[in-house]
C-alpha positions in Angstrom: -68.2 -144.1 124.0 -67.6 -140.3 124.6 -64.5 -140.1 124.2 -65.0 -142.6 120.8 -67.3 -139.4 119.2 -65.4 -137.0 120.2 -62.3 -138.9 118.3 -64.8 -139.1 115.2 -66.1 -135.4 115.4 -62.3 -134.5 115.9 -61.5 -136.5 113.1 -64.6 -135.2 110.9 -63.4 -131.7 111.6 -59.8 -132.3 110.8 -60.6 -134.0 107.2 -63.0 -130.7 106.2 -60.4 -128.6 107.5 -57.9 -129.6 105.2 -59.9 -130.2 102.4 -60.8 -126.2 103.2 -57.4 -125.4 103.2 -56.5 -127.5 100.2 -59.0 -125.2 98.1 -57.8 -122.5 99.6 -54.2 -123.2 98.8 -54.8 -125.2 95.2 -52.7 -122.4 93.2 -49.7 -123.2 95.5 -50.4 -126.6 95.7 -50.3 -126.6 92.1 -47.2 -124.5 91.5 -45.2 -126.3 93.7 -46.5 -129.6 92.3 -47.9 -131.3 95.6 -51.1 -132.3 94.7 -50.4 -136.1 95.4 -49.2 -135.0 99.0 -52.4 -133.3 99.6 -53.7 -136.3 97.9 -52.4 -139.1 100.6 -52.4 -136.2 103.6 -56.4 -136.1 102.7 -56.6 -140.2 102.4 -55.2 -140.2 105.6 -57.5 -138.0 107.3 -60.7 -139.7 105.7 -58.8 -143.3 106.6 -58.7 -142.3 109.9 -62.2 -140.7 110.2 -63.7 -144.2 108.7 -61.3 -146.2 111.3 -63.3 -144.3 114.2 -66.5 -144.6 112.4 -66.2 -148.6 111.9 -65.3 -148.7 115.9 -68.1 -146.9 116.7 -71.0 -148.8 114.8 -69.1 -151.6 116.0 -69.7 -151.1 119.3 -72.9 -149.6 119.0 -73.6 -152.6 117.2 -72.3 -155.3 120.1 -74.5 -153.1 122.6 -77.8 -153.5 120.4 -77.0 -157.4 120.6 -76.2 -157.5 124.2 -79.4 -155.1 124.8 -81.4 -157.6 123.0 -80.3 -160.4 124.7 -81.0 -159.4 127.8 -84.0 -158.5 127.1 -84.7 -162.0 125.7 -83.5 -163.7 129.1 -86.1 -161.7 130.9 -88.4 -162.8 129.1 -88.1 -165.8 129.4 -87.5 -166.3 132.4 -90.5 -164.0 133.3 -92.5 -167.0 131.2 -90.9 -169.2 133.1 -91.9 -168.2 136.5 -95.2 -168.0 135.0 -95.7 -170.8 133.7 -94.4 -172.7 137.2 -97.0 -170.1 138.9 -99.9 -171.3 136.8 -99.0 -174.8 137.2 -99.0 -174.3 140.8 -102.8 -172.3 140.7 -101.0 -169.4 142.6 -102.1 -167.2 139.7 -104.9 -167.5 137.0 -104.7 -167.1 133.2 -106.2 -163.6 133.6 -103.6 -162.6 136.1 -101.1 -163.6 133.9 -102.3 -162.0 131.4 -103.2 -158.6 133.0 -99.8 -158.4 134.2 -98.1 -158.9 131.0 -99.5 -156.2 129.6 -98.7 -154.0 132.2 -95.1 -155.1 132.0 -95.3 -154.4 128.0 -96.7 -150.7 128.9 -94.8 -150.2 131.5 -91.6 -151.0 129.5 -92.4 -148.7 126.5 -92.7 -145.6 129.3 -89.4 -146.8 130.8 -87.5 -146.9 127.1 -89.3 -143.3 126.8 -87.5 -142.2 129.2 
């Protein structure tokens, strides 16, 4: 994942760096006619800068779901076990209830950090 924004800040910086030379140079550019080279040069740079940036909301994206999910199986499974506790009158409603909230707090200090 590092090494993916570093690629996109590298990629950033190499885009405004030629547009910046591109101004810099647009009397040459013109005399010597190249404007469609610094045309596709600067297509590739931003094509390659949106490349990275697509990756990496992609796999942002597949970490969120994974995250998610996760966090759906336990809970579940902490319902679960409750539930089977309950049933089995090895915890009351109030316990049950006491504790969930502590997990919920709990887990809001823990994403904190």
């Amino acid at each position: 994942r590092q090494a993916l924004q570093r690629s996109m800040l590298e990629a950033a910086a190499r885009t405004a760096s030629g547009v910046q030379e591109s101004v810099a140079a647009m009397d040459t550019i013109r005399i010597f006619s190249a404007e469609r080279e610094e045309e596709e040069r600067h297509g590739r740079d931003l094509d390659r800068e949106l490349r990275l940036r697509e990756r990496m909301e992609l796999e942002e994206a597949g970490f969120t779901l994974i995250h998610r999910m996760l966090q759906l199986a336990i809970r579940v499974l902490v319902l679960f076990q409750s539930h089977q506790q309950l049933q089995d009158g090895s915890i009351t409603p109030g316990v049950l209830v006491t504790f969930l909230l502590y997990q919920d707090t709990i887990g809001r200090h823990a994403r904190v950090i």
